[in-house]
C-alpha atoms as a printed R data frame, in Angstrom:
    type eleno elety resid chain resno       x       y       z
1   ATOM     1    CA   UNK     A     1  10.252 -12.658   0.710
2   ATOM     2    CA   UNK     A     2   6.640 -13.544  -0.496
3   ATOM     3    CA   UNK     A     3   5.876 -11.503  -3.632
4   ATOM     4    CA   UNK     A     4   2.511  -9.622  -3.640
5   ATOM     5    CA   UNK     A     5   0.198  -7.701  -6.592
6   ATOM     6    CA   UNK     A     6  -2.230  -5.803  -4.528
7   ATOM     7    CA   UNK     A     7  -5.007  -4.266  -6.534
8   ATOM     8    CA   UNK     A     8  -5.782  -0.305  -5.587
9   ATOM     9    CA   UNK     A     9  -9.529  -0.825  -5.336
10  ATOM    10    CA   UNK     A    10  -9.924   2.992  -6.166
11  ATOM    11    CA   UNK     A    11  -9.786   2.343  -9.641
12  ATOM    12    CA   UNK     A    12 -12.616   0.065  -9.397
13  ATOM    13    CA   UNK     A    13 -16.313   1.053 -10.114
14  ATOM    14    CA   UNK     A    14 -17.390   3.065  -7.148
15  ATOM    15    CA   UNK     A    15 -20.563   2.588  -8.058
16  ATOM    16    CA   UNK     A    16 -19.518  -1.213  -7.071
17  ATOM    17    CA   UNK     A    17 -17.249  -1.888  -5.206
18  ATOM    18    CA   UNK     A    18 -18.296  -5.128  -3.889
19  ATOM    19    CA   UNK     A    19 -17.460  -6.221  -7.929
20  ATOM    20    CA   UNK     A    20 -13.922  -4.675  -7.685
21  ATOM    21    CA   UNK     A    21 -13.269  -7.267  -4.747
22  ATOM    22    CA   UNK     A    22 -15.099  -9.873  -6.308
23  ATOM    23    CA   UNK     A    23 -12.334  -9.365  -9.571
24  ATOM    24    CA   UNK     A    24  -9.414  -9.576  -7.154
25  ATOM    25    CA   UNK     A    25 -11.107 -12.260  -5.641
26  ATOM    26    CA   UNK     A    26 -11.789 -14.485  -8.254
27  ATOM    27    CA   UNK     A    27  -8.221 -14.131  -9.749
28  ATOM    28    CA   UNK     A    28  -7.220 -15.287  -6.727
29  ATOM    29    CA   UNK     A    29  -5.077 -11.924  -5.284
30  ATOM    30    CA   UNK     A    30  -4.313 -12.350  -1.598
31  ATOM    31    CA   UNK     A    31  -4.425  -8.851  -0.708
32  ATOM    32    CA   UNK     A    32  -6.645  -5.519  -1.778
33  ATOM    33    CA   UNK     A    33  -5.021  -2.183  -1.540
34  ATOM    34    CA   UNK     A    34  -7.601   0.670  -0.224
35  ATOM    35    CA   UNK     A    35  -6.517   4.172  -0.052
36  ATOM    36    CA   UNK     A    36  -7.966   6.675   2.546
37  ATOM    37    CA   UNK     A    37  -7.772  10.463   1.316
38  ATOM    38    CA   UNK     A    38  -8.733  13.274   3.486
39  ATOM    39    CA   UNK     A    39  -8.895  16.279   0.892
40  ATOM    40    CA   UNK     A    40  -6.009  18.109   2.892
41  ATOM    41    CA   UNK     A    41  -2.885  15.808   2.814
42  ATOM    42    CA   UNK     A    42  -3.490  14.847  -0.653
43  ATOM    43    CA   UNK     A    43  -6.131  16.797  -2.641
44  ATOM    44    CA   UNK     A    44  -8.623  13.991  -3.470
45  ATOM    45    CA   UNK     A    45 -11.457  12.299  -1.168
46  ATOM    46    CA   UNK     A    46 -11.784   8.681  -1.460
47  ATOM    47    CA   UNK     A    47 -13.552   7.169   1.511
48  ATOM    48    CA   UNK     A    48 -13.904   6.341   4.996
49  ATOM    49    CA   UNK     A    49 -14.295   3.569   7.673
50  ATOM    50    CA   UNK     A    50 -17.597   2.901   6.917
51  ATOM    51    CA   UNK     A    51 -16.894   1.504   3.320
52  ATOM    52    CA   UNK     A    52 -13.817  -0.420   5.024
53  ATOM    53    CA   UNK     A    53 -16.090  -2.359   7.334
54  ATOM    54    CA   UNK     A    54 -19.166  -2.807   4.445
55  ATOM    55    CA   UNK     A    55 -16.678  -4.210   2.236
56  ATOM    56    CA   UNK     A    56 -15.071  -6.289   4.821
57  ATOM    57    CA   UNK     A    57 -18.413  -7.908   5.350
58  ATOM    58    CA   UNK     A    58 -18.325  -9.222   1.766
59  ATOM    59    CA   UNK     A    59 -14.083 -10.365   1.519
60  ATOM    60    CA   UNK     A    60 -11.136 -12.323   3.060
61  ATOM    61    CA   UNK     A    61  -8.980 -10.708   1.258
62  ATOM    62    CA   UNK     A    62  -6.129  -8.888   3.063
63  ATOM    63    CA   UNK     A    63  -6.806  -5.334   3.792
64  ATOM    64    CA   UNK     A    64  -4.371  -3.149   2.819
65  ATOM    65    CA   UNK     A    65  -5.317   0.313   4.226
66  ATOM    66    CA   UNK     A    66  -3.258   3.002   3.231
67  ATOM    67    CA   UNK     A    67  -4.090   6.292   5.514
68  ATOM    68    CA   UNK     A    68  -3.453   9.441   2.955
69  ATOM    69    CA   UNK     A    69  -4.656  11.690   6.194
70  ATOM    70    CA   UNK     A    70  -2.650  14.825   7.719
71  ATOM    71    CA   UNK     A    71  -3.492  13.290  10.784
72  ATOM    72    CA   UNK     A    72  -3.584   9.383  10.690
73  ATOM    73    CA   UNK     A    73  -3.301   9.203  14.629
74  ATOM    74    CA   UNK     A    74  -7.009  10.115  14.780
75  ATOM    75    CA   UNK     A    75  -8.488   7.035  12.939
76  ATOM    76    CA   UNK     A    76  -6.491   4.349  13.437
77  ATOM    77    CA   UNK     A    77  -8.906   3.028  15.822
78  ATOM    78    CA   UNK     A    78 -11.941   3.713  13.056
79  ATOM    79    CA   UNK     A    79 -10.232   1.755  10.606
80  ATOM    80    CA   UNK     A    80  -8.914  -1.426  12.939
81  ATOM    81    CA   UNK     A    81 -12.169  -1.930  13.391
82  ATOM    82    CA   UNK     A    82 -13.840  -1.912  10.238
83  ATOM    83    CA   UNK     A    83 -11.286  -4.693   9.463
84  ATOM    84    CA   UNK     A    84  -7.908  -3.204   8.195
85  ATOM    85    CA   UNK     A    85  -5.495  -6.059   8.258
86  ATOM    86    CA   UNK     A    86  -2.265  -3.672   7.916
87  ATOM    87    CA   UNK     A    87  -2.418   0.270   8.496
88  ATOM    88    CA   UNK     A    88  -0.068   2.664   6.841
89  ATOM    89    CA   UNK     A    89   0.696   6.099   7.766
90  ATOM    90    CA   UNK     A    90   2.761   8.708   6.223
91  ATOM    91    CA   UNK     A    91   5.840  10.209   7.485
92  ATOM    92    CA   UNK     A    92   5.498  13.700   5.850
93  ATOM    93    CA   UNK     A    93   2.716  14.994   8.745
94  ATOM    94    CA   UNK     A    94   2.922  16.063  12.077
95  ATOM    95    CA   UNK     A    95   2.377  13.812  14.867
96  ATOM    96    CA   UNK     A    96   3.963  11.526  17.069
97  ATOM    97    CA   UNK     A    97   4.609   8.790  14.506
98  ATOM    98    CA   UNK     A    98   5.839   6.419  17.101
99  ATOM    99    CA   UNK     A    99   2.976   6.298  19.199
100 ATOM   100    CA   UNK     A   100   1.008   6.009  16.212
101 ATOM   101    CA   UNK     A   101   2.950   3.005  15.557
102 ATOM   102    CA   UNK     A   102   2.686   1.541  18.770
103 ATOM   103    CA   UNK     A   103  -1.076   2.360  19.064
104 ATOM   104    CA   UNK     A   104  -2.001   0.192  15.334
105 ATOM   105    CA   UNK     A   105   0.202  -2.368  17.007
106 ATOM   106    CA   UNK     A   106  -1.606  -2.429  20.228
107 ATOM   107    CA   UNK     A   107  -4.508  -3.802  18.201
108 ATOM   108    CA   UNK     A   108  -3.057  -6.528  16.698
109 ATOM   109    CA   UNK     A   109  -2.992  -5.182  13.306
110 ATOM   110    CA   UNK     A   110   0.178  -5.228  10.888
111 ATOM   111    CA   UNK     A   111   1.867  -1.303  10.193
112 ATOM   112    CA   UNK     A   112   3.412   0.224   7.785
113 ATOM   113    CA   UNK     A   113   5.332   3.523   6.716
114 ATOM   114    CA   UNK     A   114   4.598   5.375   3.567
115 ATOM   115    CA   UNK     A   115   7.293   8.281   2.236
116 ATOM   116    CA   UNK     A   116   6.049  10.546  -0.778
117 ATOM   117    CA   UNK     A   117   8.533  10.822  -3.768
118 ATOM   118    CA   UNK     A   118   9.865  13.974  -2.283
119 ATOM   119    CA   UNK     A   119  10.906  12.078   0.870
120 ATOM   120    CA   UNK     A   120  14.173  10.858   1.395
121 ATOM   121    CA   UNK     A   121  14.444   7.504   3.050
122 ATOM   122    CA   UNK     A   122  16.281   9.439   5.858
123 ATOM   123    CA   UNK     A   123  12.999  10.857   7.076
124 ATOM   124    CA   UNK     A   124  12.581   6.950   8.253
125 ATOM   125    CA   UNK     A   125  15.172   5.453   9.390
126 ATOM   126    CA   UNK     A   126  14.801   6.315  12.818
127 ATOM   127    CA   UNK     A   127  11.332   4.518  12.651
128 ATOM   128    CA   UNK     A   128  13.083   1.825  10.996
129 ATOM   129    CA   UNK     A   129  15.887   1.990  13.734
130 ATOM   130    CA   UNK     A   130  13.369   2.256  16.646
131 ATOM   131    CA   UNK     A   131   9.790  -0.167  16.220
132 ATOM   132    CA   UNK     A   132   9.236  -2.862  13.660
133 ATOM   133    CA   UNK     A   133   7.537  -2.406  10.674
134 ATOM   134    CA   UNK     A   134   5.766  -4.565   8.777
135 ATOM   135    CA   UNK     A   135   5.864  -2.842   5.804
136 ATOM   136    CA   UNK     A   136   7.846   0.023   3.748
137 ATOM   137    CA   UNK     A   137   5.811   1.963   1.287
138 ATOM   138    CA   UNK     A   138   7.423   3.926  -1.243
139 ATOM   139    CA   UNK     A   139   5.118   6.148  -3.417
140 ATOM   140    CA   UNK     A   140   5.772   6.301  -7.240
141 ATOM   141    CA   UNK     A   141   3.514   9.406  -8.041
142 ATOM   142    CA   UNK     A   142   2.631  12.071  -6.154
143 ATOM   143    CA   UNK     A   143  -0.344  10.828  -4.228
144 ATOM   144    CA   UNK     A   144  -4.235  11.871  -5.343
145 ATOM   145    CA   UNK     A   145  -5.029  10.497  -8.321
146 ATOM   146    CA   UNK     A   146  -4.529   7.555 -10.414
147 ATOM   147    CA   UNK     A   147  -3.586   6.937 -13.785
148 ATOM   148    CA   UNK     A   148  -0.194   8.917 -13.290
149 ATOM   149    CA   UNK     A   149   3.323   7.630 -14.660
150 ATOM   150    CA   UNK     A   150   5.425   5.906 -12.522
151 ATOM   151    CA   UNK     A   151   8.410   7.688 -11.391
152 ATOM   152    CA   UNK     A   152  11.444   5.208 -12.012
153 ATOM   153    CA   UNK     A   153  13.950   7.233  -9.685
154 ATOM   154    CA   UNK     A   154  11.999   6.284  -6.618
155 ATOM   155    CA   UNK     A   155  13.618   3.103  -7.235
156 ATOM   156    CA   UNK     A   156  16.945   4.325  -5.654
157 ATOM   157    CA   UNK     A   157  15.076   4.555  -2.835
158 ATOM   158    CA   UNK     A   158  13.916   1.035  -2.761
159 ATOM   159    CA   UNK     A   159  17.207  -0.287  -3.511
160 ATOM   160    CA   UNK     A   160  18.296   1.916   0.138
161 ATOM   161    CA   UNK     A   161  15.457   0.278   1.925
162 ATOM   162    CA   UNK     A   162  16.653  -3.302   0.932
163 ATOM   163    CA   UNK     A   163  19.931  -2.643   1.577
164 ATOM   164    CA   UNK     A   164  19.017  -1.184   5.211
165 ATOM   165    CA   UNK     A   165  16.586  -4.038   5.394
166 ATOM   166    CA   UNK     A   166  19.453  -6.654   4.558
167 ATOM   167    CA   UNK     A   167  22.084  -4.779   7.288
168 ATOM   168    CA   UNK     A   168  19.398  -5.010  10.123
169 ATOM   169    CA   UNK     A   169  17.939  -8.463   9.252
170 ATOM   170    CA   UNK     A   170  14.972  -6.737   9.457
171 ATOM   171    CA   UNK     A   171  12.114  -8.152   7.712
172 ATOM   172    CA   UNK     A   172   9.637  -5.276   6.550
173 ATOM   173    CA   UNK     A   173   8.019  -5.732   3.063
174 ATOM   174    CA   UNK     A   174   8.676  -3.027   0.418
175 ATOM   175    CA   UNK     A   175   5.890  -1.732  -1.521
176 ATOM   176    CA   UNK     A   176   5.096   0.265  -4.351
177 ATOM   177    CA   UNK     A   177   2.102   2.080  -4.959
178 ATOM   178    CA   UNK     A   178   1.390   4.800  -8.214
179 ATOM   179    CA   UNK     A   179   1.124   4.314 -11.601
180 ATOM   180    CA   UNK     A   180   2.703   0.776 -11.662
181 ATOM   181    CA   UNK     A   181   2.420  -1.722 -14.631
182 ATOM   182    CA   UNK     A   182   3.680  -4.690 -15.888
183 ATOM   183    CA   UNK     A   183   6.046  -2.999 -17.814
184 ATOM   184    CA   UNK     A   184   7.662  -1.560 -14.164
185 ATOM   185    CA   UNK     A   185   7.494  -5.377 -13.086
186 ATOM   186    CA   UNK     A   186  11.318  -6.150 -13.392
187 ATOM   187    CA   UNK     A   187  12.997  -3.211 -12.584
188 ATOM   188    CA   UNK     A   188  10.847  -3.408  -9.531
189 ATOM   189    CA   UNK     A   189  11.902  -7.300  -8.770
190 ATOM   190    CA   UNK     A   190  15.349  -6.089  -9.166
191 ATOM   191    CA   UNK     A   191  15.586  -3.082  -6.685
192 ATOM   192    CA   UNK     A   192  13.717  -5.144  -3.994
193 ATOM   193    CA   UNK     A   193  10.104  -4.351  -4.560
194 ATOM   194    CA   UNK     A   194   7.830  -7.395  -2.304
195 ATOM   195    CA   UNK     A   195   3.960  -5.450  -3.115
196 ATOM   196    CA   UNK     A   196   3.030  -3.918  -6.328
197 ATOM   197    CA   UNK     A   197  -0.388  -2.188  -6.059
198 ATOM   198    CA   UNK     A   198  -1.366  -1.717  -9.018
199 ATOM   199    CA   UNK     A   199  -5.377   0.023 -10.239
200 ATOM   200    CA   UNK     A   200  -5.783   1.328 -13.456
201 ATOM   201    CA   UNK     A   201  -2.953  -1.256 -15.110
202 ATOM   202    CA   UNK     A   202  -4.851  -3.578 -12.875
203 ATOM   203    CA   UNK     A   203  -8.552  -3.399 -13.364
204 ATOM   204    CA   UNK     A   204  -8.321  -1.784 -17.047
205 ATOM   205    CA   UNK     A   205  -7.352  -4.961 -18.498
206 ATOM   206    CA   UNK     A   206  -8.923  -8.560 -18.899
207 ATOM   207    CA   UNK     A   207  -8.619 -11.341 -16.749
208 ATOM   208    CA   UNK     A   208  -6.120 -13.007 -18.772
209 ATOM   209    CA   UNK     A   209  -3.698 -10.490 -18.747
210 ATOM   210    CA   UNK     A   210  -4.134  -9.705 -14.850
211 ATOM   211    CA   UNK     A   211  -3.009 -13.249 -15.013
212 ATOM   212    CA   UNK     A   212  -0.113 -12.391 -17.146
213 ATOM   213    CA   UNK     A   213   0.449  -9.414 -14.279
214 ATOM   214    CA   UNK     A   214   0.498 -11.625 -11.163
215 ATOM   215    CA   UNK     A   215   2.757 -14.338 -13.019
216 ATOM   216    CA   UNK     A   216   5.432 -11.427 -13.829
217 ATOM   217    CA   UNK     A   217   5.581 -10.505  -9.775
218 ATOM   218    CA   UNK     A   218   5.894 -13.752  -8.635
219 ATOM   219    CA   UNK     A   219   2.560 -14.197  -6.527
220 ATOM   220    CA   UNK     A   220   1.978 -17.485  -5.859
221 ATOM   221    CA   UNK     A   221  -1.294 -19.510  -5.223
């Protein structure tokens, strides 16, 4: 499975975000990780559609947009079309996850399935059992804010969703996404992590040791 360090362009100036991309960019990341936050389901704001599609103007990176909403169902439309390459929805609200599921499908764009730490792989596996996903998420912090610590016992769930992943020949990715560093690299690798998104261990430090970052996960050129 390709390996993947996706950096979480809310740590990046807001003020500029065009530079943010321009840093993944020019160290030559494949993907960028955005995160959508509505205020309810997760008590931060980040932004909406509008900055997808602005920024997608100015990148070919792969967008990673991860929908933080209590009810994702309503904008997956918005954000296909301001460029999303893959969509991710949580679990943890109420709606008819498989529809929404179906419906990102519909329009050609890769999905994925995001569980909080609190969430126990469980929740899932009738998603996992029922549609294809493109992509696992598992959260290591409680979603909001950055600069948390990463929670290393949400790696027991990881190690589940290869294992499931390995007994269905199924071929999702499994990401990580909160408070990851290089330090985290390994254990990650070793409990079947594919995406690291990483943003303040990402952006905070110089462009030879982002370098140093991406080497460690195994992303290739």
């Amino acid at each position: 499975m390709e390996k993947i360090l996706a950096p979480s362009i809310l740590a990046g100036n807001h003020a500029n975000l065009k530079n943010a991309l321009k840093i993944a960019e020019n160290d030559q990341r494949k993907w960028i990780h955005l995160d959508i936050m509505d205020g309810h389901f997760v008590p931060n704001l980040s932004f909406g559609p509008q900055t997808v599609a602005d920024l997608r103007e100015e990148s070919k990176l792969f967008f990673d947009v991860h929908l933080m909403l209590d009810n994702p169902h309503l904008y997956i439309d918005a954000f296909a079309k301001a460029g999303a390459d893959l969509i991710t929805i949580h679990i943890e609200p109420s709606y008819d996850h498989l529809e929404a599921i179906n419906h990102i499908r519909s329009l050609e764009k890769k999905v994925g399935m995001a569980i909080n730490p609190s969430t126990p792989v469980n929740d899932i596996l009738n998603i996992i059992n029922s549609v294809k996903l493109d992509l696992v998420l598992c959260m290591t912090v409680n979603p909001g804010f950055g600069g948390q610590s990463f929670m290393h016992d949400v790696l027991q769930k990881v190690e589940k969703l290869a294992v499931i992943r390995d007994n269905l020949s199924n071929d999702y990715m499994i990401e990580v996404d909160g408070g990851v560093g290089p330090e985290h690299v390994q254990a990650c690798l070793d409990a079947g992590v594919d995406v690291f998104v990483a943003g303040t261990a990402y952006y905070k430090r110089s462009e030879s040791e982002r370098k140093v970052f991406a080497d460690s996960v195994g992303e290739k050129d």
